[in-house]
N, CA and C of each residue as an Amber inpcrd file, in Angstrom:
protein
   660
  65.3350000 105.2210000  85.4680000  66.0840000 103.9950000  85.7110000
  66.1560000 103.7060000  87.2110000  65.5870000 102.6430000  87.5040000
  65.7690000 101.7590000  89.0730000  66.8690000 101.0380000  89.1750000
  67.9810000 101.5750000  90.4760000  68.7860000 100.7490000  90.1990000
  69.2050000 100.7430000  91.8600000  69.2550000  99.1700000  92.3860000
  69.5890000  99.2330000  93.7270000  70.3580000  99.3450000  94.2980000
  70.6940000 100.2660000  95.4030000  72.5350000 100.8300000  95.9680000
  72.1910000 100.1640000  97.0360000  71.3670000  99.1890000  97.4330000
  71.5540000  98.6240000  98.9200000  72.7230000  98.2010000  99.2660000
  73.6260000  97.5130000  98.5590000  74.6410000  96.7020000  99.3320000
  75.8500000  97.8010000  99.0960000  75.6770000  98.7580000  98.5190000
  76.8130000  99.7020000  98.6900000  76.3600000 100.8710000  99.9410000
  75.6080000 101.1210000  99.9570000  75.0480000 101.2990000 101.1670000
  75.2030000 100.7040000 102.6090000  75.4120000  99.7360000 102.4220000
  75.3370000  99.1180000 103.3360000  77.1730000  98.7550000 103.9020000
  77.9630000  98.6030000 102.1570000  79.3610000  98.7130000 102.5850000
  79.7350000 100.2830000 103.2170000  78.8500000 101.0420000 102.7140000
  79.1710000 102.5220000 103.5930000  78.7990000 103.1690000 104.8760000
  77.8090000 101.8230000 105.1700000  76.9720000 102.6040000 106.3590000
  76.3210000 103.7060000 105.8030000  75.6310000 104.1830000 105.1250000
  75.0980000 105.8120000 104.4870000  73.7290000 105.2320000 104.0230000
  73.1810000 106.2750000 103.5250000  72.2090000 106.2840000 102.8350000
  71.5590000 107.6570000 101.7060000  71.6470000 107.0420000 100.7880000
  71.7580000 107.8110000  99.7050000  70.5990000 108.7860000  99.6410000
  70.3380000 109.8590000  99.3200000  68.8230000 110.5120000  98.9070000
  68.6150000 110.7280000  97.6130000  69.7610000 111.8900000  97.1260000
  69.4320000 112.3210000  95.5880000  70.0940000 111.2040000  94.8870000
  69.3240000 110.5270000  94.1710000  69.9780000 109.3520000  94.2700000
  69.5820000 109.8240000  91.8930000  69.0310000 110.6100000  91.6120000
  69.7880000 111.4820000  90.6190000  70.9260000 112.0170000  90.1960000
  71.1280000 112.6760000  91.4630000  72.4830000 113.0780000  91.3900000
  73.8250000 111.8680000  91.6210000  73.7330000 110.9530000  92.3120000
  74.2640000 109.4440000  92.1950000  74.1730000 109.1600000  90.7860000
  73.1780000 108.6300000  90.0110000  72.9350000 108.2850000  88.7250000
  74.2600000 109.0110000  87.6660000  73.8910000 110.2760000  88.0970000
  74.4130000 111.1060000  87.0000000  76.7470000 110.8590000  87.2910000
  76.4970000 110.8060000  88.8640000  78.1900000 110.3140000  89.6020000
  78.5950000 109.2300000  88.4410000  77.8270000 108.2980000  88.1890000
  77.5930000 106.8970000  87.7140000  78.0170000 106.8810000  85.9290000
  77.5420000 107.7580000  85.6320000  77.1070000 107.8650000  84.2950000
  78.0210000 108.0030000  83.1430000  78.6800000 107.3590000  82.5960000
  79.3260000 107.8100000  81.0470000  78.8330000 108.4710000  80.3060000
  79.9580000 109.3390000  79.6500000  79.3040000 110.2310000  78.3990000
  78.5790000 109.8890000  77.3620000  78.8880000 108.4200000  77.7370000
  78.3720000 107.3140000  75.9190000  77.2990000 107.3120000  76.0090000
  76.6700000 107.5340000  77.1450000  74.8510000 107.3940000  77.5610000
  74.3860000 108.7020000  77.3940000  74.8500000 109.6910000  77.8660000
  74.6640000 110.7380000  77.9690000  75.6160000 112.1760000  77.9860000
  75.8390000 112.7420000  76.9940000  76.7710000 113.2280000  76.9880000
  76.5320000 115.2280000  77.3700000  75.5280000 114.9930000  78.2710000
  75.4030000 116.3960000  79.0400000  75.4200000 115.6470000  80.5810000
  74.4890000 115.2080000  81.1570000  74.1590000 114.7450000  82.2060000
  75.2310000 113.8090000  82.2100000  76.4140000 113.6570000  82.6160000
  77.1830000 112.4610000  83.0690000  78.5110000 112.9100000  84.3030000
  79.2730000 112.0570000  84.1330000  79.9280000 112.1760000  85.6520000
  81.3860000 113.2580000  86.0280000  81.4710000 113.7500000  84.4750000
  82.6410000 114.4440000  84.1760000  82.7190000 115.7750000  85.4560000
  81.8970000 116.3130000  85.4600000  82.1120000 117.5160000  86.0410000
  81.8540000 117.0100000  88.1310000  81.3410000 116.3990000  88.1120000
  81.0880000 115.8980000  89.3350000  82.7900000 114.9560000  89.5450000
  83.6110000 114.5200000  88.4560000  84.6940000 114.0340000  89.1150000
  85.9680000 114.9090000  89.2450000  85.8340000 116.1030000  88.3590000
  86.2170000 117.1650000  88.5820000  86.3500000 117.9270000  89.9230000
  85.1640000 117.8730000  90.4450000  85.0080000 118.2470000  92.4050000
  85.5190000 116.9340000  93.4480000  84.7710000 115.8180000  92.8920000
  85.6140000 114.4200000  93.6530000  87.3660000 114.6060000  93.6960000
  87.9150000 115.0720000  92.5260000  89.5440000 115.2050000  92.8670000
  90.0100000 116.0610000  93.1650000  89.1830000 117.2640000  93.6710000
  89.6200000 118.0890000  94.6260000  89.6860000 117.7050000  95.7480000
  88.1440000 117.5150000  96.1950000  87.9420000 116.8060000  97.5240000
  88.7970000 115.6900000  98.4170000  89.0100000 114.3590000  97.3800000
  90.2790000 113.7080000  97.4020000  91.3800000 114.1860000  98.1720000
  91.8210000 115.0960000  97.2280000  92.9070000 115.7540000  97.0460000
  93.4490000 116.6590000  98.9330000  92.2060000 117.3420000  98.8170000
  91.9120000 117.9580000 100.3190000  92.2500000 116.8470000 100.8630000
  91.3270000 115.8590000 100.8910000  91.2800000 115.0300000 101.8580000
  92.2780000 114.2180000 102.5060000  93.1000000 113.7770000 101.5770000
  94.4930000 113.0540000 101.5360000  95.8830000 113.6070000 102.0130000
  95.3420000 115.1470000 101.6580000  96.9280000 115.8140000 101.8280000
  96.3790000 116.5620000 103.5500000  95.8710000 116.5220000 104.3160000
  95.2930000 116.6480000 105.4690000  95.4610000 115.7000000 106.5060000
  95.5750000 114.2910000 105.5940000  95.9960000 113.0450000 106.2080000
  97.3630000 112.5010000 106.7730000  98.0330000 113.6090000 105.3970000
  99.6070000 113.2100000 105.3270000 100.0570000 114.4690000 106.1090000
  99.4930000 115.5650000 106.6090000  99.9750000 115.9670000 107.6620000
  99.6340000 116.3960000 108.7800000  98.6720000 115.4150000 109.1560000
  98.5360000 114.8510000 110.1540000  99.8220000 113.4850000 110.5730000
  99.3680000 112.9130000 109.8610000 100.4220000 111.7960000 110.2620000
 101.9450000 112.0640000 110.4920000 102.6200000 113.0680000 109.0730000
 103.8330000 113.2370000 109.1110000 104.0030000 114.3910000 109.3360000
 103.6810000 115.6530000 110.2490000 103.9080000 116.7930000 110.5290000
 105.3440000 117.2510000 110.5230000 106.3510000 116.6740000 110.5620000
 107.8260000 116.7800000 110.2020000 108.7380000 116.7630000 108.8190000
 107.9850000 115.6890000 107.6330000 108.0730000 115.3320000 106.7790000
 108.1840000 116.2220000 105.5780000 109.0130000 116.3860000 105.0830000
 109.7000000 116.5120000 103.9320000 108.4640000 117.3840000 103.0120000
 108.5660000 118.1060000 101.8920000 107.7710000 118.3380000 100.9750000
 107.4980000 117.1870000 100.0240000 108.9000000 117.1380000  99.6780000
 109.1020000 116.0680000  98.2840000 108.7730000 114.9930000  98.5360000
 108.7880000 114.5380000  99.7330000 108.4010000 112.9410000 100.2430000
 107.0970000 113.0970000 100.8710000 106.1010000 114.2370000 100.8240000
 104.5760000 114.3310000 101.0310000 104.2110000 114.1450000  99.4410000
 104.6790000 114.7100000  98.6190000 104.3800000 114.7740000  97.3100000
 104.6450000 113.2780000  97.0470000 104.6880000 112.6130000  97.3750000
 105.3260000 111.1830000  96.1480000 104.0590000 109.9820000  97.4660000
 104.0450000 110.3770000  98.6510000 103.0560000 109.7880000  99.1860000
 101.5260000 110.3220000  98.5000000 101.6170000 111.3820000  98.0730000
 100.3110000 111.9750000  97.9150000  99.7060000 110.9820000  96.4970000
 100.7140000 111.4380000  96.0660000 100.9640000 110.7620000  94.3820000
 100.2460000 109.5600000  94.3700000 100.4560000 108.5100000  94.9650000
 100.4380000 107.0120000  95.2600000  98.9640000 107.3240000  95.5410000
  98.4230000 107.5380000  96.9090000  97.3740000 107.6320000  97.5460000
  96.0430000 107.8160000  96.2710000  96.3370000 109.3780000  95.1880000
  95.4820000 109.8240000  94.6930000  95.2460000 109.1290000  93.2480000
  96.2030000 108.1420000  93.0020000  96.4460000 108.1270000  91.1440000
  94.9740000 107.4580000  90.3830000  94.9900000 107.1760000  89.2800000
  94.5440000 106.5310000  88.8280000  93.9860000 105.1740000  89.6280000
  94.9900000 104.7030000  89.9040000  95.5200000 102.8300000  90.0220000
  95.0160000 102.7290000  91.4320000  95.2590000 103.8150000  92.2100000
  94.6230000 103.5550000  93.5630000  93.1490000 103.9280000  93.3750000
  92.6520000 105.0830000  92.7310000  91.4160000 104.7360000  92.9310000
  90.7800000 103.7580000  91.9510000  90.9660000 103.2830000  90.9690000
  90.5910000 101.9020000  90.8710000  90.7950000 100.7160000  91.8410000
  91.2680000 100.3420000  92.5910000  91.3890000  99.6220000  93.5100000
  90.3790000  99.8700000  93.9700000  90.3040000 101.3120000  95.0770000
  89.2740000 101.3110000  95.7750000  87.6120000 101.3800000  95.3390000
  87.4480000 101.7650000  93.7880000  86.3750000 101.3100000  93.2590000
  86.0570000 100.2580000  93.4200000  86.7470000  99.2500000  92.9670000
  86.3100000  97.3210000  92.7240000  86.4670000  97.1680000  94.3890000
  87.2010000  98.2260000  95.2810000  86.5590000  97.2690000  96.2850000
  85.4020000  97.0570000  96.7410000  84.3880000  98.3100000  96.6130000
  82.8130000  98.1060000  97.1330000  82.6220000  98.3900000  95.6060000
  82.7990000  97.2940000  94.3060000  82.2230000  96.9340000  93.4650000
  81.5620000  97.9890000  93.1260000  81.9980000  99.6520000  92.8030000
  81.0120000 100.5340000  92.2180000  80.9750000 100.4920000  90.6080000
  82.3160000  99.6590000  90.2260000  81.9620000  99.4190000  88.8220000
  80.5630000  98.8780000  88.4230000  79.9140000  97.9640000  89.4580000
  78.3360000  97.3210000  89.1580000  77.5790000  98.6140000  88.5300000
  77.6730000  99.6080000  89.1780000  76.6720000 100.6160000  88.9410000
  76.9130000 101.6640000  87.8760000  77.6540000 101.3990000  87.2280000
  78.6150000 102.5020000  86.2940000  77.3000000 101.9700000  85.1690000
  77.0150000 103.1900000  84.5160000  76.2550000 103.0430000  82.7260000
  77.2720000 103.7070000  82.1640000  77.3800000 102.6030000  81.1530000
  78.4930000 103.1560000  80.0280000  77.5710000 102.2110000  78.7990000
  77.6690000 102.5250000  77.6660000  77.2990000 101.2660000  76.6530000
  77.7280000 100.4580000  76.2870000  79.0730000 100.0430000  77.2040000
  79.7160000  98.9160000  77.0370000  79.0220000  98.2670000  78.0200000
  78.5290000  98.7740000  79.2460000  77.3000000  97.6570000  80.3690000
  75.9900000  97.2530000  80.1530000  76.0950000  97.6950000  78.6160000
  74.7590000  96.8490000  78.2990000  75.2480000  95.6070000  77.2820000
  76.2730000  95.3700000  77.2900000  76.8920000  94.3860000  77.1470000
  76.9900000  93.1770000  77.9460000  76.8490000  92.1640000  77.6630000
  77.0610000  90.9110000  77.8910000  78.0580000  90.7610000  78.9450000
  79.0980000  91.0560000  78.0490000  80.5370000  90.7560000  79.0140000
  80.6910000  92.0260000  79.9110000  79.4910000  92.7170000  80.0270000
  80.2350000  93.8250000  80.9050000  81.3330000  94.5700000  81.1520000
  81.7860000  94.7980000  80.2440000  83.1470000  95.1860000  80.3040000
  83.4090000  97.0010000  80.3410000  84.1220000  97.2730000  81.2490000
  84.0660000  98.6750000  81.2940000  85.4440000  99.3060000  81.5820000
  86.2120000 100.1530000  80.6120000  87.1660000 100.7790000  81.0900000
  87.5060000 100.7390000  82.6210000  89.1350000 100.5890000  82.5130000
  89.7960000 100.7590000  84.1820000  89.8100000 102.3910000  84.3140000
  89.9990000 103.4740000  83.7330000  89.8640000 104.6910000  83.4900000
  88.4090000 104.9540000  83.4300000  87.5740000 104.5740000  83.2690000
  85.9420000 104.9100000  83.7720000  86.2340000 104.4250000  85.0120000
  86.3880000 103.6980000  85.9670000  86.0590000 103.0960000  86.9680000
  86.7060000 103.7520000  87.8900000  87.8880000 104.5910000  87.7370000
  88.8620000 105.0160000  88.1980000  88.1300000 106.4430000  88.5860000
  87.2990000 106.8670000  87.1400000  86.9360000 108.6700000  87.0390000
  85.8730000 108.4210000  87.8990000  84.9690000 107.4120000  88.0300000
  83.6130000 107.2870000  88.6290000  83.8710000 107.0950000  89.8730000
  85.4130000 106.6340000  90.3170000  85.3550000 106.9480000  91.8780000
  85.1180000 108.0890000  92.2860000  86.0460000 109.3100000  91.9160000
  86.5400000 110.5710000  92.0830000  84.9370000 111.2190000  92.0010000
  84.3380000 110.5780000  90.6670000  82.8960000 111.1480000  90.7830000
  82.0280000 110.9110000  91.6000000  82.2930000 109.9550000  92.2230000
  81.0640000 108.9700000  93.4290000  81.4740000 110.6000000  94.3420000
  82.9610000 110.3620000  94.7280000  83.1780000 111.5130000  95.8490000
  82.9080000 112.5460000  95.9060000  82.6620000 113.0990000  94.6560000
  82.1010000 114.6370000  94.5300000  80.9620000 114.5740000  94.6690000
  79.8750000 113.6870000  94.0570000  78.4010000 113.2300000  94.6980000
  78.5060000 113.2790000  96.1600000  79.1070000 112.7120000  96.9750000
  78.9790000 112.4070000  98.4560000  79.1650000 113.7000000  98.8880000
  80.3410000 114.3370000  98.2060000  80.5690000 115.9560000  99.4470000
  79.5070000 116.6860000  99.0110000  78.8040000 116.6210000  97.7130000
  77.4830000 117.6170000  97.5410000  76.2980000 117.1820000  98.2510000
  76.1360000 115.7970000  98.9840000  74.9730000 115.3730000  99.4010000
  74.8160000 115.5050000 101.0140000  76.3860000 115.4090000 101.1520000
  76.6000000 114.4140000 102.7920000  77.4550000 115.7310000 103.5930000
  78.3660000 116.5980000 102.4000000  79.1490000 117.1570000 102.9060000
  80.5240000 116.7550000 103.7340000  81.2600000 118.2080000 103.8120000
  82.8990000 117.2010000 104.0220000  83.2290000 116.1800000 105.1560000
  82.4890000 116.2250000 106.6680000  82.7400000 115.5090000 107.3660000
  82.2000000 113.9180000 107.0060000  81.3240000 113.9880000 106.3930000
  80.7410000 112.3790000 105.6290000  81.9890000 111.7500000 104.6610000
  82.2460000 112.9640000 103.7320000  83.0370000 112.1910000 102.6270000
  84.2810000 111.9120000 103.4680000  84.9750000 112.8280000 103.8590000
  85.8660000 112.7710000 104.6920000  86.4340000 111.4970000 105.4770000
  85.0540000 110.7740000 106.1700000  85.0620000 109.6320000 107.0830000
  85.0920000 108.7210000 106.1040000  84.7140000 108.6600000 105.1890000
  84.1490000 107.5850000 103.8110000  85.5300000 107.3310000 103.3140000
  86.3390000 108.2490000 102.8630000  87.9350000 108.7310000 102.1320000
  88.8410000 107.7950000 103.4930000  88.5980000 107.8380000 104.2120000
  89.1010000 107.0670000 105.5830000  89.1750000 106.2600000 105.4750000
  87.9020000 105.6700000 105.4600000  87.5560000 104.1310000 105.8860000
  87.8530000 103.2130000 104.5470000  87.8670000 103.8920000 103.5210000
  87.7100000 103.4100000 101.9760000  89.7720000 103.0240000 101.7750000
  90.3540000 104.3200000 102.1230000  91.5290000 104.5830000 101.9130000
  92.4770000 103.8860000 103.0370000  91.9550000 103.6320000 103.9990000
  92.6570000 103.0480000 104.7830000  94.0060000 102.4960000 105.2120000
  94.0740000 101.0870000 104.2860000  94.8910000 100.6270000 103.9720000
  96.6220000 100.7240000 103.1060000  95.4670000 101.7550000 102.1500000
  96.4570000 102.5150000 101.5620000  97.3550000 103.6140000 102.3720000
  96.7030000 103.8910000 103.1860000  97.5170000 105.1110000 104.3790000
  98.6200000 104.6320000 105.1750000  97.9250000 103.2250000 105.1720000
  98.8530000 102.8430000 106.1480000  99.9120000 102.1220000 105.7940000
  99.7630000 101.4680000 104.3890000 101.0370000 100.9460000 103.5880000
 101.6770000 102.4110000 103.8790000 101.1270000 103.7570000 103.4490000
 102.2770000 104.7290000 103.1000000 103.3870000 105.0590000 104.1930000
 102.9760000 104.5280000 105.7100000 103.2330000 104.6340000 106.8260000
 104.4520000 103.4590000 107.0510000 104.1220000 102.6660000 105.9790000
 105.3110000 101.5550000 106.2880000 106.4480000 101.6830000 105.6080000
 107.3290000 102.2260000 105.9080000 108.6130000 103.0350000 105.0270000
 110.1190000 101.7170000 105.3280000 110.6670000 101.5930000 104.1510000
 112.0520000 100.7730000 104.3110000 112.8460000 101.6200000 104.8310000
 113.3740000 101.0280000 105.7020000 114.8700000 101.3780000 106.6570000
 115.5940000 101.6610000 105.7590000 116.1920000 102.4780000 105.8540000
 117.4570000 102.6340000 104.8680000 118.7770000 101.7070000 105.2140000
 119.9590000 101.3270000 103.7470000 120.8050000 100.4210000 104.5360000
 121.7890000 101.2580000 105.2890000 121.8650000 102.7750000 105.4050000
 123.1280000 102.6100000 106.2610000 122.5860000 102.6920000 107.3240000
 121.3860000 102.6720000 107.9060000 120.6570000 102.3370000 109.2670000
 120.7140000 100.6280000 109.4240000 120.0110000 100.1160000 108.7190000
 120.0180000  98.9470000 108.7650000 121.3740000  98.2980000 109.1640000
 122.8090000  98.5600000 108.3720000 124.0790000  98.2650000 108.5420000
 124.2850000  98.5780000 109.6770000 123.8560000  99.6130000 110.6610000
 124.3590000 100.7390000 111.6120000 123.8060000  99.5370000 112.7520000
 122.4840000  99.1060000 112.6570000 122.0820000  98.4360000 113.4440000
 122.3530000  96.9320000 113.7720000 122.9860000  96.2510000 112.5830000
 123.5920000  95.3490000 112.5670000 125.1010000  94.8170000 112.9920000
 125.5890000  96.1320000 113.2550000 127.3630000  96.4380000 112.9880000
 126.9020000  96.5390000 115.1520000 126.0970000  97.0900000 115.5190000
 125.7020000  97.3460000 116.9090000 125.1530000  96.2060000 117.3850000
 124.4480000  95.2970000 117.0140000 123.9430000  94.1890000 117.6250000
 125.2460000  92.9330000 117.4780000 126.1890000  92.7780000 116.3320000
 126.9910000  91.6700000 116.6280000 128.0540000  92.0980000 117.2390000
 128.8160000  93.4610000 117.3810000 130.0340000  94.1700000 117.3500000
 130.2790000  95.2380000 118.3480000 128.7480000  95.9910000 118.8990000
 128.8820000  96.8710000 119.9970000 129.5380000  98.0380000 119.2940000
 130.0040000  97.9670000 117.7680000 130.4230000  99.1470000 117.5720000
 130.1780000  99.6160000 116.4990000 130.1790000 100.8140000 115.5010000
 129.3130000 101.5710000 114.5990000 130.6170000 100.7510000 113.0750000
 129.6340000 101.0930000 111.5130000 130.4440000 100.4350000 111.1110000
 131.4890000 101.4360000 110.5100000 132.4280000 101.7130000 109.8110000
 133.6520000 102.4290000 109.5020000 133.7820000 102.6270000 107.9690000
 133.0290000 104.3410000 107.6140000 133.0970000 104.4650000 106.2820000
 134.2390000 105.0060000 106.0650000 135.0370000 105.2180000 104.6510000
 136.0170000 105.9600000 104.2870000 136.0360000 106.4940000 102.7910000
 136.1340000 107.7700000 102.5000000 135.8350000 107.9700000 101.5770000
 137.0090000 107.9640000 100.4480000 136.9570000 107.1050000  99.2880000
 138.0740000 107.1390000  98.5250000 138.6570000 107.5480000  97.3910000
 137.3410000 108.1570000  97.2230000 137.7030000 109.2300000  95.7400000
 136.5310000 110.6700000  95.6540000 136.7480000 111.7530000  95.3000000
 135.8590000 112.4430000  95.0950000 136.2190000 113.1730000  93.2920000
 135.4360000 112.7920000  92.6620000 135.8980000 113.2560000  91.1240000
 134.7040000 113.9510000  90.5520000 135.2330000 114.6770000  89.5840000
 134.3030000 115.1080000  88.5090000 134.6540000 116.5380000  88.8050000
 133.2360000 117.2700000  87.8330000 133.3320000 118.6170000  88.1090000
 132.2650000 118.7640000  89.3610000 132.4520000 120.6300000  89.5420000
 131.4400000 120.7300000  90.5700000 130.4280000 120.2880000  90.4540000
 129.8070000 120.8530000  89.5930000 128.4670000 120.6330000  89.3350000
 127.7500000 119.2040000  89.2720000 128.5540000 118.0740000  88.6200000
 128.4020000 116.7520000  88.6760000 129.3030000 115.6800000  89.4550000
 130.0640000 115.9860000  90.8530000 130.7910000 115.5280000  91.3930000
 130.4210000 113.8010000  91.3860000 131.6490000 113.0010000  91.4030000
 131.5470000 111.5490000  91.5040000 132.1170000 110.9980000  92.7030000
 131.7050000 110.2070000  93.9920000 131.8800000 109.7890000  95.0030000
 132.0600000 108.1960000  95.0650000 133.2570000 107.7630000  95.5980000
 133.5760000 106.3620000  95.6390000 133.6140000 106.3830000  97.0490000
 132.8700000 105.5480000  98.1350000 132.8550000 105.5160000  99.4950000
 133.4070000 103.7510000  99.7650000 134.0500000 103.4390000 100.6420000
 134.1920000 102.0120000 101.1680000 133.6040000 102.1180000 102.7950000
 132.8840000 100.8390000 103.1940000 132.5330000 100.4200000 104.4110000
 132.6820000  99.2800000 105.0810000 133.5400000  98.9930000 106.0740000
 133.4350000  98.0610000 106.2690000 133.3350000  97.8120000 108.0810000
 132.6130000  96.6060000 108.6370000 132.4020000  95.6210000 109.8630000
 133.5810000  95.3470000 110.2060000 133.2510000  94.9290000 111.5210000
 134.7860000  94.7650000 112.3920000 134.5750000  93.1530000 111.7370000
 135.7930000  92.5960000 111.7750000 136.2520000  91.1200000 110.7170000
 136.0890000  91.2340000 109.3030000 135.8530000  92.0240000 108.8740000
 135.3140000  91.9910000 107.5360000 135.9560000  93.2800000 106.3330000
 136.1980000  92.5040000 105.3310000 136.8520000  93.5100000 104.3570000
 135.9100000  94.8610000 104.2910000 136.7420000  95.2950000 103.0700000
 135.8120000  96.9720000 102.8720000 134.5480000  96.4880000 101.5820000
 133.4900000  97.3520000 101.5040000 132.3950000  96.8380000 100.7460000
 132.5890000  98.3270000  99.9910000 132.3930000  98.3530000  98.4010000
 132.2930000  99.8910000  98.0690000 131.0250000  99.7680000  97.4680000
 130.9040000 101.2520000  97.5730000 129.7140000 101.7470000  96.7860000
 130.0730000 103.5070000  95.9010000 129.4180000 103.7220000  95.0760000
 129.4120000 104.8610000  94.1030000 128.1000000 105.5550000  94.0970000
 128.1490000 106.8580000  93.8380000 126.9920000 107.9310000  93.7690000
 127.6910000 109.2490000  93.3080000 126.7760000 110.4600000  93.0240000
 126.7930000 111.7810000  92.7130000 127.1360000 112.9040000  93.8650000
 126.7090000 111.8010000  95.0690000 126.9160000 112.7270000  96.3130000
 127.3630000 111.5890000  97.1830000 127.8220000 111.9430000  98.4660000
 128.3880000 110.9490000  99.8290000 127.8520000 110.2770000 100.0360000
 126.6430000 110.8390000 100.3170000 125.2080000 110.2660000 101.3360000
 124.9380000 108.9440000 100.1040000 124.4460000 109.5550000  98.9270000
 124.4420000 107.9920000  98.2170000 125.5090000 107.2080000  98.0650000
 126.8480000 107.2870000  97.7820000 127.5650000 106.4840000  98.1450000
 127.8760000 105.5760000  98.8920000 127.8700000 106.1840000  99.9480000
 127.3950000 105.4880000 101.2410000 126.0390000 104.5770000 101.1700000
 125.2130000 104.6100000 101.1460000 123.7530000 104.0410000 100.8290000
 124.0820000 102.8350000 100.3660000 124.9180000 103.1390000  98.4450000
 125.4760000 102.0890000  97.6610000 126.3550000 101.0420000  98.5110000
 127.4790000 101.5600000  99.2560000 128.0410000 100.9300000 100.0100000
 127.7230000  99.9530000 101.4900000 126.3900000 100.5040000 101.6700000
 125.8940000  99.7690000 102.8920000 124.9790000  99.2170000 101.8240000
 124.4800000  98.5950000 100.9510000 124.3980000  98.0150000 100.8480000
 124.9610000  96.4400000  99.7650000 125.9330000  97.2300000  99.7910000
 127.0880000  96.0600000  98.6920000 127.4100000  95.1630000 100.0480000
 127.8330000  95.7560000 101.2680000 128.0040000  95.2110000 102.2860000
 126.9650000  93.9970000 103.1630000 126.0500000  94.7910000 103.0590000
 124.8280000  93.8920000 103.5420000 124.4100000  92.6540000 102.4830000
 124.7470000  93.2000000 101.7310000 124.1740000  91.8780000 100.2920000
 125.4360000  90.7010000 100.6960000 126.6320000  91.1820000 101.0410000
 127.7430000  90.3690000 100.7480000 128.2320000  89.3780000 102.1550000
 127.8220000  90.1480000 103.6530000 127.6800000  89.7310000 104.4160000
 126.5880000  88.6490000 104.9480000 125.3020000  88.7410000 104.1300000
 124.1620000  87.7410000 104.3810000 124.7460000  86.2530000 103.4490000
């Protein structure tokens, strides 16, 4: 089978050789159910995987476990690498026997596995500094959404209470209930001119949170 990777090529800057072993990256089980892309996407979501979590600490060397894990999450899923499939259109090249179809129509879960598989093709051909740069340039965007994080409101409040008022805003805490184990927190906050705003949580810190932002909702 002849099949032309010029313009993906060309979205990669690269150039392909074993372009067999591509085929096979490509390939559904429905066509072929030895030779296909399963085990090659098997190594792509490692590689990924390497690749991404290398990224995130680099960037966030301070950062949290649990909040590397939930960036990682996003970066690697399903849904993102479908995205980044349809963006250099590798669904075109996917054989499944639904693409000898008319309507072309091909699983979002093929398109998704055939990324992961493209990538395990690339680190067996190009090796890690290729795929690596590729996972970069491909992922990009996505890195950098992960980089764009919401302010939290009792910052946000903190900064607002300082720009009209010169002074910080004034929590008080007004109930603490429950048992240990499931304690219940009622916090009030309030701005200089301005009544108290409450908020509720399991712990302070969310209470507070709740409360800066009952405040902020009520003050805009």
């Amino acid at each position: 089978m002849i099949i032309d990777y010029t313009n993906l090529e060309k979205k990669l800057n690269i150039k392909f050789k074993n372009q067999n072993l591509l085929v096979q990256s490509l390939t559904h089980k429905s066509i072929n159910s030895n030779n296909n892309y399963e085990k090659l996407e098997f190594l792509g979501d490692r590689v990924l995987g390497l690749v991404i979590s290398k990224k995130l600490l680099d960037i966030y060397p301070d950062e949290r476990v649990g909040v590397l894990d939930k960036k990682f999450a996003a970066l690697v899923n399903k849904k993102t690498c479908l995205q980044i499939a349809r963006s250099i259109y590798l669904d075109h090249y996917i054989i499944t026997l639904n693409s000898k179809n008319k309507k072309n129509i091909i699983e979002d879960k093929i398109i998704s596995d055939c990324c992961e598989a493209f990538l395990g093709y690339l680190y067996l051909e190009k090796g890690f500094d290729v795929v690596e740069r590729i996972i970069y340039l491909l992922w990009k965007d996505h890195i950098t959404n992960s980089i764009i994080t919401q302010v939290d409101a009792k910052t946000k409040l903190q900064e607002l209470s300082l720009k009209k008022f010169k002074k910080l805003p004034i929590y008080k805490l007004i109930s603490n209930t429950g048992p240990r184990h499931r304690p219940f927190f009622k916090v009030a906050v309030k701005l200089i001119n301005t009544k108290y705003f409450f908020g509720e949580g399991n712990s302070k810190k969310d209470a507070e949170q709740n409360a800066a932002i009952s405040c902020l909702i009520n003050i805009k």
